[in-house]
matplotlib code that plots the C-alpha trace (Angstrom):
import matplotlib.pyplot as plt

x = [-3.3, -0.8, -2.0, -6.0, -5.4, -3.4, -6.4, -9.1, -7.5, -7.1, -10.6, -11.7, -9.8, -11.1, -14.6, -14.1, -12.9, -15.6, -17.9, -16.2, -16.3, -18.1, -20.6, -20.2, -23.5, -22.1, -19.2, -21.0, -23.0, -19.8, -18.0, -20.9, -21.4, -17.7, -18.8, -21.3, -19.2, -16.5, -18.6, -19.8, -16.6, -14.3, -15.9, -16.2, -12.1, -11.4, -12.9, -11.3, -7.7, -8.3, -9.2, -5.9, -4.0, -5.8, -5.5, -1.6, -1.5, -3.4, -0.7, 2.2, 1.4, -0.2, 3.8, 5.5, 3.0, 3.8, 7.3, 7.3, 4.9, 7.1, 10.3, 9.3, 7.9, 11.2, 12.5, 10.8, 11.8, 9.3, 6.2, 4.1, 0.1, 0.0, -2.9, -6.3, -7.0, -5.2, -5.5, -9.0, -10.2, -10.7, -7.9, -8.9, -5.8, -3.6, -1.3, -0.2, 3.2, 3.4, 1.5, 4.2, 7.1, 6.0, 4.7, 9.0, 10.2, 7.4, 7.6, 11.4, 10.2, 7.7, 8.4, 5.9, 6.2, 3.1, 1.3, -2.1, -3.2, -6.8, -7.9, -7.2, -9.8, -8.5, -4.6, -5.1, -4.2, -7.3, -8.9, -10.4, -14.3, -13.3, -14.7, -18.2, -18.5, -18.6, -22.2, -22.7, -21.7, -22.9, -27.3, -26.7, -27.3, -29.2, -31.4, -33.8, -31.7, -32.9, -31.0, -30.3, -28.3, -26.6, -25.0, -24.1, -22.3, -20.7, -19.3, -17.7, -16.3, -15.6, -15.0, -17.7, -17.5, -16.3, -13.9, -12.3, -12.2, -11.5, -10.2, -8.6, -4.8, -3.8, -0.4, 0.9, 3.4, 5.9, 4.2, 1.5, -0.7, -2.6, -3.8, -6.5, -6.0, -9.2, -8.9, -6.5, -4.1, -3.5, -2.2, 1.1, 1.0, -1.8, -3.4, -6.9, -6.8, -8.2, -5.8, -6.2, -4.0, -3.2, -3.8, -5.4, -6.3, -9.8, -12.0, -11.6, -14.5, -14.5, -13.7, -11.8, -8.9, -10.0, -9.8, -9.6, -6.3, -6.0, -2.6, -3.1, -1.8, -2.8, -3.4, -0.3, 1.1, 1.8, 1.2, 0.4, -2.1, -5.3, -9.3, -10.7, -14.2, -15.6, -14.7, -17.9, -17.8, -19.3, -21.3, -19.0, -16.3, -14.0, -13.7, -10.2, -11.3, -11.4, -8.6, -6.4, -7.7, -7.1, -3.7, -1.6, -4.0]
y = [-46.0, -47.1, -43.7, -43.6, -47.6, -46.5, -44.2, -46.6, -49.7, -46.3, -44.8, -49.2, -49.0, -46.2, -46.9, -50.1, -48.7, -46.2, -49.1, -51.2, -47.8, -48.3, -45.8, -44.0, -46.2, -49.3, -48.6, -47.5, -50.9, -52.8, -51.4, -51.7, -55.3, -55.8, -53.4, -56.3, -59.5, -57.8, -56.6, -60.2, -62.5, -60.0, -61.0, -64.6, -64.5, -62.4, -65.1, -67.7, -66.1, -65.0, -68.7, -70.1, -67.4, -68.9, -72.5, -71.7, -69.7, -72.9, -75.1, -73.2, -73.3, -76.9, -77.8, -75.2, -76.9, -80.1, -80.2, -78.0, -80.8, -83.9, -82.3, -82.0, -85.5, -86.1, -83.6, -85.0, -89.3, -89.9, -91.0, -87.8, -88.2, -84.3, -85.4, -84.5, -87.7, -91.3, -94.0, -93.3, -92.0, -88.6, -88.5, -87.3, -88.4, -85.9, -84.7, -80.9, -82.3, -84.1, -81.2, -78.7, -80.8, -81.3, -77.3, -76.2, -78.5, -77.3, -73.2, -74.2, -74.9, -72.4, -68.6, -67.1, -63.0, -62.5, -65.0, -64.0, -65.8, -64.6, -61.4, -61.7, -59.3, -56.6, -57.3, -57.5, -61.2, -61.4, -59.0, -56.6, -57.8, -61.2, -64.1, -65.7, -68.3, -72.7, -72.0, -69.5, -70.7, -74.2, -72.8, -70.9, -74.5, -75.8, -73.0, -75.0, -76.2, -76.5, -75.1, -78.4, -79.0, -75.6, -76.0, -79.5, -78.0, -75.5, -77.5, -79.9, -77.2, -74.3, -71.7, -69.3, -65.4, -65.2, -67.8, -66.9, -63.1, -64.1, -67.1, -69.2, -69.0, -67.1, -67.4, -64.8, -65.7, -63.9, -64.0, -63.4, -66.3, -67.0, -69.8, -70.1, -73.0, -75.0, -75.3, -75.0, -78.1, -76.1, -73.7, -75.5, -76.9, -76.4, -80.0, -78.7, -75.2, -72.3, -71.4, -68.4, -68.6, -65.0, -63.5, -59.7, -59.8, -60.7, -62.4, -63.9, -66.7, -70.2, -71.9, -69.0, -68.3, -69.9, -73.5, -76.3, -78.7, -81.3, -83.1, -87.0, -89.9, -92.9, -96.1, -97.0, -94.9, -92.3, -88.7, -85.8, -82.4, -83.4, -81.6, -83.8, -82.4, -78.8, -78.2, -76.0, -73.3, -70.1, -70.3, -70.5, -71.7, -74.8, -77.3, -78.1, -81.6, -80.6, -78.1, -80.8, -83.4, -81.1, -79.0, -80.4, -80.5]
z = [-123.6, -120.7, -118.9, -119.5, -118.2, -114.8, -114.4, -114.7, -112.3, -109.7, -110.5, -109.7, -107.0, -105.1, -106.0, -104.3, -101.3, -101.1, -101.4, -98.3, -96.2, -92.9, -91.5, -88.0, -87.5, -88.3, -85.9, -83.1, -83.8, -83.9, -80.5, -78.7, -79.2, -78.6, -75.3, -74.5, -75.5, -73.0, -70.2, -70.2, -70.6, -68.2, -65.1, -66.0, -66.6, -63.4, -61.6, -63.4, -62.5, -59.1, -58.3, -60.0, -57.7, -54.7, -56.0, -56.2, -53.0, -51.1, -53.4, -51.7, -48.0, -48.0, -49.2, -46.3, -43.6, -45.3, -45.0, -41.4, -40.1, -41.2, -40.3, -36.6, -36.5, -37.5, -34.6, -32.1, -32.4, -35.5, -33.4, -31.6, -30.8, -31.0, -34.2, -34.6, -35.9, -35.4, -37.5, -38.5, -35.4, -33.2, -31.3, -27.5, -26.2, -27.2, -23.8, -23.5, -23.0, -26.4, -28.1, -26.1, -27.2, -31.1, -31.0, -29.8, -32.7, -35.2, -34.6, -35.8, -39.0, -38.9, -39.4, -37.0, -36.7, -34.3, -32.2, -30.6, -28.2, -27.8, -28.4, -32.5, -34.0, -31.6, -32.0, -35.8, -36.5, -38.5, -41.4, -39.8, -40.7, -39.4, -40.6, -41.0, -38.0, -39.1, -38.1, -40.2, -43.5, -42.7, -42.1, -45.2, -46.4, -43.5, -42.6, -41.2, -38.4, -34.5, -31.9, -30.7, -33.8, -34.0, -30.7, -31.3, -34.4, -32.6, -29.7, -32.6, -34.4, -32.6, -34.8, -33.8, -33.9, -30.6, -30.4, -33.7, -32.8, -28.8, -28.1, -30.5, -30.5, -34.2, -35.3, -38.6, -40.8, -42.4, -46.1, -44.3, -43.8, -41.0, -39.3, -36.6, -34.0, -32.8, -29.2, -26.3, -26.6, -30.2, -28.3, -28.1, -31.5, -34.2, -34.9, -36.2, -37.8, -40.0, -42.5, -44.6, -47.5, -48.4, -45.4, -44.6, -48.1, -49.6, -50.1, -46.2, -46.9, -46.5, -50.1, -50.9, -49.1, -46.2, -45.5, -42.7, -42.3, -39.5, -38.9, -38.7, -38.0, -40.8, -40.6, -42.2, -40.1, -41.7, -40.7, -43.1, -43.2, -44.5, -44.4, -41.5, -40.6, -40.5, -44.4, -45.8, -48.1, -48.6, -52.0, -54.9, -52.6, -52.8, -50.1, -48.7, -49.6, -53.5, -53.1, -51.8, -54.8, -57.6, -56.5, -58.9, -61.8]

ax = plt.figure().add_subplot(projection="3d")
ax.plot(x, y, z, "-o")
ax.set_aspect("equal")
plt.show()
């Protein structure tokens, strides 16, 4: 009895498994839906961490600028009008010799390991495909604007092809960021810049890993780094505006 009983809860037993078996169809079935689930969710989370590396990268220079920028304030007696905007408005009045003076205190702070002033696309302080110009980026939303307006645009950011790739002074950090000066007083001391947060490496577009800082003065006089005008985005991007808002979220 105890042996013919052993038999039949293993003779149960087996049938059942034979039952719950799964076909080669039915398993081809199943991986290639999980194929398809993965195929669709993979890029969706590549994206997702390749923004929270830029979001950190952008996290991590804001704070070295930061702190550079205060520190030579600091340096220099507390007060400097070497600012892209003061207290509220364009600042125009910005003297060589204040911007010369801050820009000796502030390269202190800074570790700069290549400096090109002009002629950055050929001395490889940019990615080798450069960047799209201000203009650029900005018709891809405004492609119905005159030439009137373009070079209006142009003149109030100058961040063209040429001038990014020719004229604008570039300065390289050791980690390997890069920042792009606006116009010839940044020569001394970047007040209005480019910076591209990871450097050579892609994606090089604006909202990526490549955003706009100004250095102002507040109107409770306070100064700090800041997006202050020219801040678009290639589509998909992030403004520095948002970037700035949502660092520490």
């Amino acid at each position: 009895m105890k042996i013919s009983y052993i038999f039949f809860v293993y003779h149960a037993e087996s049938s059942t498994l034979k039952k719950s078996a799964f076909t080669l169809a039915e398993v081809l079935i199943t991986l290639g839906i999980i194929g398809v689930v993965a195929a669709m969710t993979l890029p969706v989370l590549t994206q997702k961490y390749q923004k929270m590396v830029l979001k950190n990268q952008y996290k991590k220079v804001y704070s070295t600028l930061s702190q550079a920028y205060s520190k030579a304030v600091f340096d220099v007696g507390g007060e400097t009008g070497c600012v892209h905007f003061y207290e509220g408005k364009s600042n125009s009045t910005n003297t060589i010799s204040e911007c010369k003076a801050f820009g000796n205190e502030l390269r202190k702070n800074l570790k700069f390991i290549k400096v090109c002033q002009g002629n950055a696309l050929a001395d490889k302080c940019i990615p080798p495909s450069s960047y799209k110009s201000y203009t650029e980026v900005y018709k891809e939303f405004h492609p119905d604007m005159s030439d009137d307006e373009v070079g209006t645009l142009e003149s109030n950011c100058p961040y063209n092809k040429s001038q990014i790739n020719n004229r604008n002074t570039v300065y390289v950090f050791n980690d390997g960021t890069i920042i792009i000066a606006c116009n010839d007083r940044n020569d001394y001391a970047p007040f209005a810049f480019l910076v591209d947060v990871n450097g050579q490496k892609g994606p090089n577009k604006w909202g990526y890993d490549l955003f706009k800082l100004s250095f102002v003065k507040e109107k409770n006089k306070q100064y700090r780094l800041m997006p202050a005008g020219c801040d678009v985005t290639e589509k998909g991007g992030t403004t520095s505006a948002d970037m700035l808002k949502n660092m520490h979220i």
